[in-house]
Short mmCIF file of the C-alpha atoms (twelve columns), coordinates in Angstrom:
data_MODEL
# 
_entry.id   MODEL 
# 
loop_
_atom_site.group_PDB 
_atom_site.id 
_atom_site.type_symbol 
_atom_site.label_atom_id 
_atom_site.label_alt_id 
_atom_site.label_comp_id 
_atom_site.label_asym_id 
_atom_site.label_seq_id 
_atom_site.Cartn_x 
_atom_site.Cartn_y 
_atom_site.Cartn_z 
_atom_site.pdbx_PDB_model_num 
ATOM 1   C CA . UNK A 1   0.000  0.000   0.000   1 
ATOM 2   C CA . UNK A 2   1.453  3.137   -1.117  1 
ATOM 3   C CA . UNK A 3   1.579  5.832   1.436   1 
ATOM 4   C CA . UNK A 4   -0.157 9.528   0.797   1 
ATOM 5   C CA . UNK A 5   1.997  11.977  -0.477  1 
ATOM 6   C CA . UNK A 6   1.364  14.308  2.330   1 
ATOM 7   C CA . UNK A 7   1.789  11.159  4.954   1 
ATOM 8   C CA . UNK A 8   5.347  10.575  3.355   1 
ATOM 9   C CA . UNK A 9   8.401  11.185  5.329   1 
ATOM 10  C CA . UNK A 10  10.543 10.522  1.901   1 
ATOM 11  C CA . UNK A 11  9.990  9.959   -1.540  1 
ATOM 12  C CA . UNK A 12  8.684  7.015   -2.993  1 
ATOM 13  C CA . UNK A 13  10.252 5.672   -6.210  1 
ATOM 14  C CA . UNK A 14  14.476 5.083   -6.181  1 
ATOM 15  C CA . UNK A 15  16.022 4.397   -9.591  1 
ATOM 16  C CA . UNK A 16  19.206 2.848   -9.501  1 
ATOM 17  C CA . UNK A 17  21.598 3.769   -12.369 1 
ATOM 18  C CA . UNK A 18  25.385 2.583   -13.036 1 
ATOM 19  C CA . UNK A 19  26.477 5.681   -14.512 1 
ATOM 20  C CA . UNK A 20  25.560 9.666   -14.554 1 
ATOM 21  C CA . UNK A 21  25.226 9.721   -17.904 1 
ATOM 22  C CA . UNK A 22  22.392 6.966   -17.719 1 
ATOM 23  C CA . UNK A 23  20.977 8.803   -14.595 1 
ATOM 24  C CA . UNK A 24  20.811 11.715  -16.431 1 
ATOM 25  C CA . UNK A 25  19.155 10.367  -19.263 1 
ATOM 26  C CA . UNK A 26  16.204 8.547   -17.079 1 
ATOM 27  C CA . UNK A 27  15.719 11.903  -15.356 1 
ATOM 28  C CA . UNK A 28  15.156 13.799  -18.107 1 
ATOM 29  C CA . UNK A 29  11.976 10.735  -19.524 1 
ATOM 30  C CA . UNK A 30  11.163 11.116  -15.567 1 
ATOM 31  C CA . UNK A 31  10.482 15.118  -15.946 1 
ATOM 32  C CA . UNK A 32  7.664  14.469  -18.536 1 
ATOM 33  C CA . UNK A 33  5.634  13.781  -15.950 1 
ATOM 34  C CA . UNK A 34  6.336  16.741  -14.064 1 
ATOM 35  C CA . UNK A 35  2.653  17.864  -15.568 1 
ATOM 36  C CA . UNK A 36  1.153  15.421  -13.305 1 
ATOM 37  C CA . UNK A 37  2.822  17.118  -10.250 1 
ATOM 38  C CA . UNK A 38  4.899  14.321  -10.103 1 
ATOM 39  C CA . UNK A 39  8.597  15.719  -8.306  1 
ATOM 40  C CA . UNK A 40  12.077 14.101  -8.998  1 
ATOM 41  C CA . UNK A 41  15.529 14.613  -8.384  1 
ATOM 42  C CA . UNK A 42  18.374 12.800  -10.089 1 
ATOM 43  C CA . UNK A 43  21.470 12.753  -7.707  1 
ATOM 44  C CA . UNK A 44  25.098 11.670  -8.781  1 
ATOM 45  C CA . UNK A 45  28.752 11.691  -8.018  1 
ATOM 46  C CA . UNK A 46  29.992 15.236  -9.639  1 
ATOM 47  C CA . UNK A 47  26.831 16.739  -9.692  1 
ATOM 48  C CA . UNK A 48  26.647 20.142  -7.236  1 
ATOM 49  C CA . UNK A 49  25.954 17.811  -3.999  1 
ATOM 50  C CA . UNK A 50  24.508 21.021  -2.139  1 
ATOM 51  C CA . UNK A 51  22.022 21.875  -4.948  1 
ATOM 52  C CA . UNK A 52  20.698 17.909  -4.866  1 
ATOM 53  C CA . UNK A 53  20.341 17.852  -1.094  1 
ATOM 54  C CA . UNK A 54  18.590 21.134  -1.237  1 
ATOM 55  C CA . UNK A 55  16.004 19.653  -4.089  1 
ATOM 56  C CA . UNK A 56  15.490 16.755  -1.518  1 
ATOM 57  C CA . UNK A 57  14.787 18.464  1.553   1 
ATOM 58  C CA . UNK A 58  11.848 20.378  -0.024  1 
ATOM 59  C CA . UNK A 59  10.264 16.646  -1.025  1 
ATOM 60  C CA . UNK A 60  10.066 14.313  -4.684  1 
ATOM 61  C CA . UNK A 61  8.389  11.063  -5.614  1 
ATOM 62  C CA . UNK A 62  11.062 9.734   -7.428  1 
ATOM 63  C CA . UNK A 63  14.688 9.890   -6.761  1 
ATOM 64  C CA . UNK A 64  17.057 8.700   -9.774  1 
ATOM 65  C CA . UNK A 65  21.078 7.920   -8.415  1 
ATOM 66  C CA . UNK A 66  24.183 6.271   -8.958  1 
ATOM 67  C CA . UNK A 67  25.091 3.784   -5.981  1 
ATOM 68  C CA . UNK A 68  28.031 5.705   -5.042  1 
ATOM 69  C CA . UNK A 69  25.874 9.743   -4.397  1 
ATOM 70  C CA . UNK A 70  22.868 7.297   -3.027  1 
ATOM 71  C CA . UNK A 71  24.736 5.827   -0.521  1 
ATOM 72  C CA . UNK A 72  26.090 9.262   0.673   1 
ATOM 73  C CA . UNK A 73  23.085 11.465  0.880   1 
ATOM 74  C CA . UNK A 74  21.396 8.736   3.285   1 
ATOM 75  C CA . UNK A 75  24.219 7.781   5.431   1 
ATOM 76  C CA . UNK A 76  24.657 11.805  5.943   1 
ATOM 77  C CA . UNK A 77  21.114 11.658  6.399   1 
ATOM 78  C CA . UNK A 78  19.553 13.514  4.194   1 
ATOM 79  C CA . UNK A 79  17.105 11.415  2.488   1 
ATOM 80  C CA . UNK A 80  15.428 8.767   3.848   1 
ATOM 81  C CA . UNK A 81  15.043 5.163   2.393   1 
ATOM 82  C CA . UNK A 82  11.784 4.362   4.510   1 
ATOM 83  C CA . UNK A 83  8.743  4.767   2.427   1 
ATOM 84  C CA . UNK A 84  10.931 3.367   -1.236  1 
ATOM 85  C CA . UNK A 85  7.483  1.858   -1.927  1 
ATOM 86  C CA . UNK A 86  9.033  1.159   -5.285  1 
ATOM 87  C CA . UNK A 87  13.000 0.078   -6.511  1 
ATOM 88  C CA . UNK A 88  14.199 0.312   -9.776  1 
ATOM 89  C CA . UNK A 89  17.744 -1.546  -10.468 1 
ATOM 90  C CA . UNK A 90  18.623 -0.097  -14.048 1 
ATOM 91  C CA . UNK A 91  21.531 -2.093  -15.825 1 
ATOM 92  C CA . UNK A 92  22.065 -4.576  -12.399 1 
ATOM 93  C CA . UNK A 93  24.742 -6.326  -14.265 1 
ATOM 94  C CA . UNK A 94  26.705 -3.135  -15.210 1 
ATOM 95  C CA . UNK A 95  25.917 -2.024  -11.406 1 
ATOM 96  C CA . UNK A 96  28.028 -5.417  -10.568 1 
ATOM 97  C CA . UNK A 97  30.618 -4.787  -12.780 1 
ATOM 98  C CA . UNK A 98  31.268 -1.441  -11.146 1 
ATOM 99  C CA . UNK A 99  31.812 -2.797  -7.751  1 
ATOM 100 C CA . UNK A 100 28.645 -1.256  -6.621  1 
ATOM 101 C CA . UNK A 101 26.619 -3.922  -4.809  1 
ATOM 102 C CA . UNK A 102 28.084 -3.300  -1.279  1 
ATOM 103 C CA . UNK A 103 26.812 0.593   -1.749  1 
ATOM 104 C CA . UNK A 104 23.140 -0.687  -3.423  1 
ATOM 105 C CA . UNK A 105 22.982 -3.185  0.285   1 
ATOM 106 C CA . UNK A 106 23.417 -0.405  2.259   1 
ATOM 107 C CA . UNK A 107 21.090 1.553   0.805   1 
ATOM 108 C CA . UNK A 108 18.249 -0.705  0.548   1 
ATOM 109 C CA . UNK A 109 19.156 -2.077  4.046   1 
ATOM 110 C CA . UNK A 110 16.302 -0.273  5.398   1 
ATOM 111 C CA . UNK A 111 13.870 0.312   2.404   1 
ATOM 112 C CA . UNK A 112 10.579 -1.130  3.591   1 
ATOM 113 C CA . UNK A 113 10.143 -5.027  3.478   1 
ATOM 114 C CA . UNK A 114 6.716  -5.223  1.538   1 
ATOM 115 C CA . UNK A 115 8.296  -3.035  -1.718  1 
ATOM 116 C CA . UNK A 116 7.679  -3.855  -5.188  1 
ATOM 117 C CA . UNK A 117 11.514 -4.342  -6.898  1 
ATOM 118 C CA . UNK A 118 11.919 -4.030  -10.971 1 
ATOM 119 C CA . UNK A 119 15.450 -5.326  -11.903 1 
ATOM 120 C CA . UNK A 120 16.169 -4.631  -15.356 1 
ATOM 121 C CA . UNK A 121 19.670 -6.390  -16.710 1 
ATOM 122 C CA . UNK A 122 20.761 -7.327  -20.429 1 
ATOM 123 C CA . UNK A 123 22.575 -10.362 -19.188 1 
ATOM 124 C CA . UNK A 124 21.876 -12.465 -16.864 1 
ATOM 125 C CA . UNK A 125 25.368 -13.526 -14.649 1 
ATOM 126 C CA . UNK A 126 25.238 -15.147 -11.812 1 
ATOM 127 C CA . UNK A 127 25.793 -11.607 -9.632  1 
ATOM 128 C CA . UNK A 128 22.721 -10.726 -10.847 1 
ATOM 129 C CA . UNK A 129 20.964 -13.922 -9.681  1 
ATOM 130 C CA . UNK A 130 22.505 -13.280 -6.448  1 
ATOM 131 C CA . UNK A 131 21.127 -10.106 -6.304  1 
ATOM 132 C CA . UNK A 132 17.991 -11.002 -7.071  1 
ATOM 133 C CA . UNK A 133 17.305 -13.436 -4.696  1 
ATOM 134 C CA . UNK A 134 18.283 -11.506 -1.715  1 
ATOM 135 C CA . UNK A 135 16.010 -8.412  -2.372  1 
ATOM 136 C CA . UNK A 136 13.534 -9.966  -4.459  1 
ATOM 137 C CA . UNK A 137 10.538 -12.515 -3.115  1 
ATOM 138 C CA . UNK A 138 9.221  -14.860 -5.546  1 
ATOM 139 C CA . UNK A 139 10.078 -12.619 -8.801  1 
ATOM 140 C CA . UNK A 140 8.693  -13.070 -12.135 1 
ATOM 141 C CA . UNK A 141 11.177 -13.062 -14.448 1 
ATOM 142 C CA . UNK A 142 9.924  -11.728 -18.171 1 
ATOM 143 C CA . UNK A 143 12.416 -12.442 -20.839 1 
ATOM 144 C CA . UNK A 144 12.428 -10.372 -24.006 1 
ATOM 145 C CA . UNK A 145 13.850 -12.354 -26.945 1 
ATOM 146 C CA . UNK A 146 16.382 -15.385 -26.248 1 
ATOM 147 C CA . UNK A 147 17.803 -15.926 -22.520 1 
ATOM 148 C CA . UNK A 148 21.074 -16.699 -24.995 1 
ATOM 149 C CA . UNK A 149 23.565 -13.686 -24.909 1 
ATOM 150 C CA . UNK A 150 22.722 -12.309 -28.622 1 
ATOM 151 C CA . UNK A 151 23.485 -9.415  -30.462 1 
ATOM 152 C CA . UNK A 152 20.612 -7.089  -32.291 1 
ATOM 153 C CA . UNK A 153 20.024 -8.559  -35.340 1 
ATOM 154 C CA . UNK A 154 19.751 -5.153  -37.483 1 
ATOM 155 C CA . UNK A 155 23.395 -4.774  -36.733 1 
ATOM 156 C CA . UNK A 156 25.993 -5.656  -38.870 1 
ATOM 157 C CA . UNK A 157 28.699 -6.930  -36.687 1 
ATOM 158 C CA . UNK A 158 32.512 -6.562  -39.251 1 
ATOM 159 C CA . UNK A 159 35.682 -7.861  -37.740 1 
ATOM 160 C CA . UNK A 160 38.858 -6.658  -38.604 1 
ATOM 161 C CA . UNK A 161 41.961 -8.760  -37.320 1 
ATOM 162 C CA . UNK A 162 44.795 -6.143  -36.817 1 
ATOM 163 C CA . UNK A 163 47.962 -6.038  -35.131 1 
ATOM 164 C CA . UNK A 164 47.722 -3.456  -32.507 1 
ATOM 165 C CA . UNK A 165 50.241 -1.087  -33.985 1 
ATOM 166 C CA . UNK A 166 48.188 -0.539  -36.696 1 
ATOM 167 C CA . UNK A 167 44.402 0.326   -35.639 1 
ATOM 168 C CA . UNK A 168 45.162 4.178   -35.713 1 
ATOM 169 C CA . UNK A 169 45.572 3.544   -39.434 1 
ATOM 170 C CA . UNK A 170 42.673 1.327   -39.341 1 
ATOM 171 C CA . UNK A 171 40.499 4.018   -37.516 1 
ATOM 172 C CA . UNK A 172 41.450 6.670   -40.137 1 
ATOM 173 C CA . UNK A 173 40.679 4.519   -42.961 1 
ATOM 174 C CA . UNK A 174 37.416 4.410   -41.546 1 
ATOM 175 C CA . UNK A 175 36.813 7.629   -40.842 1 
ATOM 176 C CA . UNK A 176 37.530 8.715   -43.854 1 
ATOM 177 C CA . UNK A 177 34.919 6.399   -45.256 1 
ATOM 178 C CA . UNK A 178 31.772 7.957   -43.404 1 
ATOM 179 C CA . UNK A 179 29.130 9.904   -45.164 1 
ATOM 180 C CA . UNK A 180 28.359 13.804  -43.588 1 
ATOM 181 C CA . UNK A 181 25.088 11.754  -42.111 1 
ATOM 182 C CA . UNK A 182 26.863 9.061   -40.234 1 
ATOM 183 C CA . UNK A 183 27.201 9.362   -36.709 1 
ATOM 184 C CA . UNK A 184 30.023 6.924   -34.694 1 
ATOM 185 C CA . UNK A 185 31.034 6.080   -31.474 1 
ATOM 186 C CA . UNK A 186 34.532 4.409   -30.653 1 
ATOM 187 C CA . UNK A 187 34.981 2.290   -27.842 1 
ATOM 188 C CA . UNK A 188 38.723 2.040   -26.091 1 
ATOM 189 C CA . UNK A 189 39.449 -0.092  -23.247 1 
ATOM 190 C CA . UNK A 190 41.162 3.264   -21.364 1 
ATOM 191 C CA . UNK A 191 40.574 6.495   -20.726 1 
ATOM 192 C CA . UNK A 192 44.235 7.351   -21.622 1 
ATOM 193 C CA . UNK A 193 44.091 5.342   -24.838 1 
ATOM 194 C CA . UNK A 194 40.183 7.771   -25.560 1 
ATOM 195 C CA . UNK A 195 42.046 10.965  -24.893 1 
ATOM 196 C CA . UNK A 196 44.706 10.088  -26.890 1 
ATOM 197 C CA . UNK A 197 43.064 9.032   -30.341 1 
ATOM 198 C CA . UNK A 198 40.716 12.443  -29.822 1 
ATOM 199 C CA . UNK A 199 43.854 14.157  -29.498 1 
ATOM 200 C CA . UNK A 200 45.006 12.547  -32.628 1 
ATOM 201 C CA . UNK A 201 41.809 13.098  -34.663 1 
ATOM 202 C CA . UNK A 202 41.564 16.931  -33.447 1 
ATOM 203 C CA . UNK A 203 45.061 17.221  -34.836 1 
ATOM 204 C CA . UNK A 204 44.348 16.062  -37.870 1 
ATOM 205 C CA . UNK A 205 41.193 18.455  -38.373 1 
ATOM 206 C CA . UNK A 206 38.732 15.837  -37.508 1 
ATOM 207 C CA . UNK A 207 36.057 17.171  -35.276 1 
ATOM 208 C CA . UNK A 208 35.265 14.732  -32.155 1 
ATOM 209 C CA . UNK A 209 34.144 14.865  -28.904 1 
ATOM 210 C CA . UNK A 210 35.056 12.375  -25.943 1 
ATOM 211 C CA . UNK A 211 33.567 11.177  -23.114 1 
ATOM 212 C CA . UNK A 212 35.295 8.947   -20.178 1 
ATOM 213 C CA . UNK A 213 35.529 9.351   -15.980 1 
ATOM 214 C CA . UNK A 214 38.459 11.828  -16.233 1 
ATOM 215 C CA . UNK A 215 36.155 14.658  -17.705 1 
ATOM 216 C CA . UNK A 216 34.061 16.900  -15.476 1 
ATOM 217 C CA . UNK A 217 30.849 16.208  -14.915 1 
ATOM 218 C CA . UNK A 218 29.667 19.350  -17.266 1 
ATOM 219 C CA . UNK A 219 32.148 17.900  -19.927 1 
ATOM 220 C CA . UNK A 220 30.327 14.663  -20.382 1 
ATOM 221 C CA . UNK A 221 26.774 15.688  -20.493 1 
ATOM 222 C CA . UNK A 222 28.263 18.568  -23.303 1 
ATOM 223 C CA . UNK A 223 30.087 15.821  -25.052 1 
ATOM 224 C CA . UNK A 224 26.870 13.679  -24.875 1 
ATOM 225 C CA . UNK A 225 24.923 16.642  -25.960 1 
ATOM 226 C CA . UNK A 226 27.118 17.419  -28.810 1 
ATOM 227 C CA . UNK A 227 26.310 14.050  -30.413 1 
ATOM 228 C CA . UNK A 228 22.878 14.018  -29.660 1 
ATOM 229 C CA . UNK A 229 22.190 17.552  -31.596 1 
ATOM 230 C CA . UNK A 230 24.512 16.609  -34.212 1 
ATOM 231 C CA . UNK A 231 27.505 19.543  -32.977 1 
ATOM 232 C CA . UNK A 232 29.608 16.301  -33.969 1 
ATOM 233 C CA . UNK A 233 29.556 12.780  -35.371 1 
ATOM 234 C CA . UNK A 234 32.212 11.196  -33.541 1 
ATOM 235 C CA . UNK A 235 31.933 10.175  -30.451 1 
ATOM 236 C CA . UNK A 236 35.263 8.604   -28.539 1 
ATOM 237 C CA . UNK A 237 34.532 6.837   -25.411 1 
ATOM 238 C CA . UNK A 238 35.279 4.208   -22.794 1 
ATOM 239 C CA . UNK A 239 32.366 1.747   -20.952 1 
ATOM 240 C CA . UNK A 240 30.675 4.583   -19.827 1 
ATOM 241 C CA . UNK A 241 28.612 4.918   -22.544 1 
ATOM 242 C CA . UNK A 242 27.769 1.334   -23.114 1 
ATOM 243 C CA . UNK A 243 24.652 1.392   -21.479 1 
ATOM 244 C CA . UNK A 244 22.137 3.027   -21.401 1 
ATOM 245 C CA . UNK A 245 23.160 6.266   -23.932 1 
ATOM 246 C CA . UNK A 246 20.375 6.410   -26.675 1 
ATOM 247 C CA . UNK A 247 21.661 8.539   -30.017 1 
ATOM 248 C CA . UNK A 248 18.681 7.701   -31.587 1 
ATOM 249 C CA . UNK A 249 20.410 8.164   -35.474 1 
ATOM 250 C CA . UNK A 250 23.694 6.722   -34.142 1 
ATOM 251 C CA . UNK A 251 24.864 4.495   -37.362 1 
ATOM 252 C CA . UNK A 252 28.352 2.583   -36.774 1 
ATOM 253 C CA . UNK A 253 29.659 1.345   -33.282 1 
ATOM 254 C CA . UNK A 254 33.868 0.769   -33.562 1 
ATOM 255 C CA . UNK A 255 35.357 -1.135  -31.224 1 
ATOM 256 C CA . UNK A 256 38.796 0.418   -30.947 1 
ATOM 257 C CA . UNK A 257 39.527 -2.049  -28.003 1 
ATOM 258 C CA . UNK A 258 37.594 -5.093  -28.068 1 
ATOM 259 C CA . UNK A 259 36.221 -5.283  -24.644 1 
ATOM 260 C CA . UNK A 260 37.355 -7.628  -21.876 1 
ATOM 261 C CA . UNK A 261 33.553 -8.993  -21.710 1 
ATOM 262 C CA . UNK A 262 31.667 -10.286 -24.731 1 
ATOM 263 C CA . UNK A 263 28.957 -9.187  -22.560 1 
ATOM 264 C CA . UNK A 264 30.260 -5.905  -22.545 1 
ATOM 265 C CA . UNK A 265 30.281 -6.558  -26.403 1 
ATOM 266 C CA . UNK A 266 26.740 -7.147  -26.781 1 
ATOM 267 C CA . UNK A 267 26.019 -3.770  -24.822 1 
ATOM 268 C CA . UNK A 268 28.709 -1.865  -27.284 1 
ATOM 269 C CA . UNK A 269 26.895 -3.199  -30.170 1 
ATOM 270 C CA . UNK A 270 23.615 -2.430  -28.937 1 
ATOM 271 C CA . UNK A 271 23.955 1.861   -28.980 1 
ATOM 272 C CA . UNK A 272 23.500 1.166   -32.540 1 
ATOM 273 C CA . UNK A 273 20.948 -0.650  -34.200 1 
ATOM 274 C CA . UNK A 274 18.211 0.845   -32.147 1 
ATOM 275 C CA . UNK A 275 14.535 1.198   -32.748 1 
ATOM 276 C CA . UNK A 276 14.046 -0.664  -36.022 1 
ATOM 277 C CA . UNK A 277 16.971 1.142   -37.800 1 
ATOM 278 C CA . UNK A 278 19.416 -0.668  -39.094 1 
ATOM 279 C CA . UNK A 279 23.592 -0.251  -37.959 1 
ATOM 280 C CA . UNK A 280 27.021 -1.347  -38.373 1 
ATOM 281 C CA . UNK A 281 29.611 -2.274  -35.566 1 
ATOM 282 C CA . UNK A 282 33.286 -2.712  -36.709 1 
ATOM 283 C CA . UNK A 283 35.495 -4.477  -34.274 1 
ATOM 284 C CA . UNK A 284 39.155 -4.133  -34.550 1 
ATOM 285 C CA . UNK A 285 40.604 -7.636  -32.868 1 
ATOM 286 C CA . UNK A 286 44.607 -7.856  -31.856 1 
ATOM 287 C CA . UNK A 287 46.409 -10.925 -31.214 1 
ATOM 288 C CA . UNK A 288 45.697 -10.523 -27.637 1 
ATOM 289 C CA . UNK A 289 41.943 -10.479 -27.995 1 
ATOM 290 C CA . UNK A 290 42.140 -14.153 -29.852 1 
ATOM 291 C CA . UNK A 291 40.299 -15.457 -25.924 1 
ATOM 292 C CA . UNK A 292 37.454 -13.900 -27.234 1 
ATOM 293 C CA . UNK A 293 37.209 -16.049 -30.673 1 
ATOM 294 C CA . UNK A 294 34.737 -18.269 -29.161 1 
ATOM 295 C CA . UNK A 295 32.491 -16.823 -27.421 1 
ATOM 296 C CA . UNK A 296 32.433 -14.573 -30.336 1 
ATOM 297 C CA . UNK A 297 31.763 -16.718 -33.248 1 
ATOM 298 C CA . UNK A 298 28.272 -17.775 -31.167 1 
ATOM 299 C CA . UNK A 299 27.471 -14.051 -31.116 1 
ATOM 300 C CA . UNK A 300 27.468 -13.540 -34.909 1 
ATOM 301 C CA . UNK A 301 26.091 -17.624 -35.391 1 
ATOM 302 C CA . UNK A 302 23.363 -16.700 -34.245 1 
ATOM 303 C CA . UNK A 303 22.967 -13.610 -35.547 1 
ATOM 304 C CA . UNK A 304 23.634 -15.440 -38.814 1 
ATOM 305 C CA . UNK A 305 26.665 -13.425 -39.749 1 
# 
């Protein structure tokens, strides 16, 4: 039974998210409802902490966070967990990843008993399972497509076997290829390896933006922005904008760095693709990626590529 709204000593929705840029995108879906009088705050590491406790005190329904910022504001005390009639657990596999499940147990330590809990996850590891059963009582599970890890099918997975010296060259060569329309983002394993191939492409008069954990807060969301409005059609980033991050006209996905997860793989592949359309994901694979061969090949089998 949900409480009132005047009866409330807190709000009554928490969203979970692994990353600010994903917060930030839920919160801004969230604020079409602001017509209903519906109030939300979305609270993250590098956001002005001051201005997020201050939207807090004065009340919301919904409160959108990243572990780390949720954990904080209600250990400090200033927002209480109580009356969470409702938990959602966006990306609980990325979440894992991340290191985050000690700060998501302390914060739902003392969430009421009798909540409803939504756990939404593209794979399904055993982290997740474990997670699930401890805060979840006798879930449904709904399954959307195969349980099999699978790639979208309206993606048109390439690989490229290079040696590592030479993916720069690789990169340009495909740059160079890309209509005015077509909008890219490249995936490196590092943020030193993400500045360093913007600073390459800037130098060489290609317009790019980037977007990694060593950028400010305010860089991010401009970088994010930048692609989103078109500013620029080349995107460089690390996992942070694996999940989550919708560029709705987004048409090739390069994997610089072949990730160290074929689940992180599927997620890579999956910013493009999206909606019906139709996308391309080039994947540059080094000697030292050859692990991967496997558990690859089943990932285009059964996309039959």
């Amino acid at each position: 039974q949900t409480i009132p709204r005047e009866e409330r000593e807190g709000p009554t929705v928490l969203i979970l998210a692994p990353t600010r840029e994903l917060a930030l995108q839920i919160d801004k879906e969230v604020s079409k409802y602001q017509y209903k009088g519906i109030k939300s705050v979305c609270v993250y590491g590098g956001g002005d902490r001051r201005e997020q406790i201050k939207v807090v005190s004065k009340g919301v329904d919904i409160v959108i966070a990243t572990p780390g910022r949720m954990n904080d504001l209600v250990l400090a005390g200033h927002l209480n967990v109580i009356n969470f009639s409702y938990i959602v657990l966006d990306e609980a596999d990325r979440m894992l990843d991340m290191g985050f499940e000690p700060q998501i147990r302390k914060s739902l330590f003392d969430v009421r008993p009798d909540r409803q809990t939504v756990m939404t996850s593209a794979t399904w590891p055993p982290g997740v399972r474990r997670l699930a059963n401890s805060y979840m009582k006798d879930p449904i599970q709904v399954n959307v497509g195969s349980l099999d890890l699978a790639a979208v099918h309206t993606v048109t997975q390439k690989i490229m076997f290079v040696e590592e010296d030479d993916k720069e060259a690789a990169l340009l060569e495909f740059l160079s290829s890309m209509e005015p329309t077509d909008k890219v983002i490249i995936f490196c394993g590092k943020k030193a390896t993400a500045t360093h191939i913007t600073t390459e492409l800037c130098l060489k008069g290609i317009e790019c933006q980037s977007l990694h954990g060593d950028r400010d807060q305010s860089d991010r969301e401009a970088a994010l922005e930048d692609m989103v409005v078109g500013t620029v059609n080349i995107l460089v980033a690390t996992d942070v904008a694996s999940r989550g991050i919708d560029i709705k006209d987004l048409t090739h996905v390069v994997n610089f760095d072949f990730p160290r997860h074929i689940e992180e793989y599927v997620h890579r592949v999956g910013r493009t693709g999206r909606a019906g359309r139709t996308g391309v994901a080039l994947s540059f694979v080094a000697k030292n990626d050859w692990a991967h061969a496997g558990e690859l090949i089943k990932i285009l089998e059964e996309a039959n590529q």
